[in-house]
C-alpha positions as CSV (number, residue, x, y, z in Angstrom):
1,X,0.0,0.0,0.0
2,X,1.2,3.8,-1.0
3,X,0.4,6.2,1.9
4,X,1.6,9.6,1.2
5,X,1.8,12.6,4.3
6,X,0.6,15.9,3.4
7,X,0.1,19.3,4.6
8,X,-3.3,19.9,5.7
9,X,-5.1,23.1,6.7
10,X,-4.1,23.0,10.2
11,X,-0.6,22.9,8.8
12,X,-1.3,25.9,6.6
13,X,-3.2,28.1,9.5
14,X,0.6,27.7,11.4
15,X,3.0,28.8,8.5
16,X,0.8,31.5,7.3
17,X,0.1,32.8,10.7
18,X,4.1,33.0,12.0
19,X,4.4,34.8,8.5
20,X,2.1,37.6,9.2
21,X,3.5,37.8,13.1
22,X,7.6,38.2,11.8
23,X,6.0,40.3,9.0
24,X,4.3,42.7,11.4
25,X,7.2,42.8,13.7
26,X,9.6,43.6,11.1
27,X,7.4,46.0,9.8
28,X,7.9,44.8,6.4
29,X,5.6,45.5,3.1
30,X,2.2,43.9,3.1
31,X,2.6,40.0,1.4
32,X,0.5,37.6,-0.4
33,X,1.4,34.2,1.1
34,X,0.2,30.8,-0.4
35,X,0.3,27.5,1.2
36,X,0.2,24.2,-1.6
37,X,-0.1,20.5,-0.8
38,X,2.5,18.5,-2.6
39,X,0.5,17.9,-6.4
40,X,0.5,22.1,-6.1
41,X,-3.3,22.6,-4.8
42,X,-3.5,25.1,-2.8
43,X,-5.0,24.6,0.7
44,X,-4.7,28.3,1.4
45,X,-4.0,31.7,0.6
46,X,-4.2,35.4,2.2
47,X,-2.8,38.8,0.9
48,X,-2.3,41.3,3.9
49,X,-4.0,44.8,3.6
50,X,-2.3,46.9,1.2
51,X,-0.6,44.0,-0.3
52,X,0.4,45.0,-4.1
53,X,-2.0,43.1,-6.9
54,X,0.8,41.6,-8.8
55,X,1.5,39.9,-5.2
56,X,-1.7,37.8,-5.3
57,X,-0.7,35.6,-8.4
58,X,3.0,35.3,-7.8
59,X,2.9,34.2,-4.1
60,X,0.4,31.0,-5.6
61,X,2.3,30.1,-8.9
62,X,5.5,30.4,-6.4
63,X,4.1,27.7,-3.9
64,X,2.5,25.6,-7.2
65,X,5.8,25.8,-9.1
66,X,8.2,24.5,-6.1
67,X,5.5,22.0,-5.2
68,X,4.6,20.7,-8.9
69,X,8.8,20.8,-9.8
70,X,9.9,19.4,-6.2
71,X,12.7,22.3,-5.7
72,X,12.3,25.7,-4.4
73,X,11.7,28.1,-7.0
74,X,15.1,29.9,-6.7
75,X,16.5,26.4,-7.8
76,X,14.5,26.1,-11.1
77,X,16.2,28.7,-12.8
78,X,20.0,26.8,-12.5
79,X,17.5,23.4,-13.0
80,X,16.8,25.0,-16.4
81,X,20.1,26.0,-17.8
82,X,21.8,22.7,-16.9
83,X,19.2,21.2,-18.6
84,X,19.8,23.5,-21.7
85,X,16.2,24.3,-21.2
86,X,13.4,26.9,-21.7
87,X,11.2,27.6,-18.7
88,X,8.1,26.9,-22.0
89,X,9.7,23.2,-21.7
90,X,8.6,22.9,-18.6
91,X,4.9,22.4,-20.7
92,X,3.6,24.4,-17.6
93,X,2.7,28.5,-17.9
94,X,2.0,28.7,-14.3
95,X,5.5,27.7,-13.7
96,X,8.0,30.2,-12.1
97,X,11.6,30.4,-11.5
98,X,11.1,33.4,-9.5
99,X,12.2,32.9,-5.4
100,X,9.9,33.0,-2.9
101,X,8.6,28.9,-3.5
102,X,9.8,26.7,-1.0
103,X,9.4,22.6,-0.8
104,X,8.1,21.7,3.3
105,X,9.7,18.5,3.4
106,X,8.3,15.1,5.1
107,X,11.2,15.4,7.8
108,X,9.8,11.8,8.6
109,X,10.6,9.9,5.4
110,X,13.6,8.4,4.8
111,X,13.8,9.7,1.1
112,X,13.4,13.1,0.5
113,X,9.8,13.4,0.2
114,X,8.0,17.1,-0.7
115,X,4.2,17.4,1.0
116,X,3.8,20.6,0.0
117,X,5.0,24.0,-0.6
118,X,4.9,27.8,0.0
119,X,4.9,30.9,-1.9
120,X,5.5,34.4,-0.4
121,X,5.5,37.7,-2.1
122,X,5.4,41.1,-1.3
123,X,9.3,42.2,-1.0
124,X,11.5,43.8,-3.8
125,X,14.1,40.8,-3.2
126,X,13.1,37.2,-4.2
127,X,15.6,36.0,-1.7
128,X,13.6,37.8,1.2
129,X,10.3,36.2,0.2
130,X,12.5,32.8,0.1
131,X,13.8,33.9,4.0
132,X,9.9,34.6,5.1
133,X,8.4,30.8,3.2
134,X,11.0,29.1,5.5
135,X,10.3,30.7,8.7
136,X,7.0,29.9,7.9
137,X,8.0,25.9,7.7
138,X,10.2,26.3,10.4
139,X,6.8,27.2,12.5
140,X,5.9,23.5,11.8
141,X,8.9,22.1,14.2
């Protein structure tokens, strides 16, 4: 028998919330923050007041993109010029190379196993939103 672990919404409610609470004690911008389960459906979504509208999209095709490709966004970009690839032959538009899409890992499985993924965006750097999707997992012990 397959049995495959997954983030679920309570999993989601915990990442997304220590998001918002480092967000609002940095006093950083206003984010969009996307939580998927490993296939790339997302299980949940916010965008914080103010939040810019380009924010809304990116944060969910981040989370879909490191979920669907099992690697963080930031790593798809390197992924695709070792392959001597286009990001079109990925066959996927919502597919991003953008940072700010990290894999949670099943820190139980033996193999590396991805059960989801998340997707912030809201700051000018890619590698910020990548530094706020992991203190978001890290919320999950």
């Amino acid at each position: 028998m397959y049995e495959k672990r997954m983030l679920g919404l309570d999993d989601a409610d915990r990442i997304v919330d220590a998001i918002i609470a480092h967000s609002k004690v940095e006093k950083g911008p206003p984010l969009s923050i996307a939580v998927a389960d490993y296939r790339g459906d997302l299980i949940k979504f916010i965008r914080m007041d103010g939040a810019s509208w380009n924010t809304l999209r990116m944060a969910q095709v981040k989370a879909y993109s490191a979920a669907k490709l099992r690697r963080d966004t930031s790593a798809i970009a390197d992924a695709t010029k070792q392959l001597k690839a286009q990001m079109s032959d990925w066959t996927d538009p919502d597919v991003t190379s953008i940072g700010g899409g990290v894999c949670v890992l099943d820190k139980q499985a033996s193999a590396r196993s991805v059960i989801g993924a998340v997707g912030v965006s809201g700051f000018p750097q890619a590698e910020v939103d990548e530094e706020y999707a992991r203190l978001g997992i890290e919320a999950l012990g």
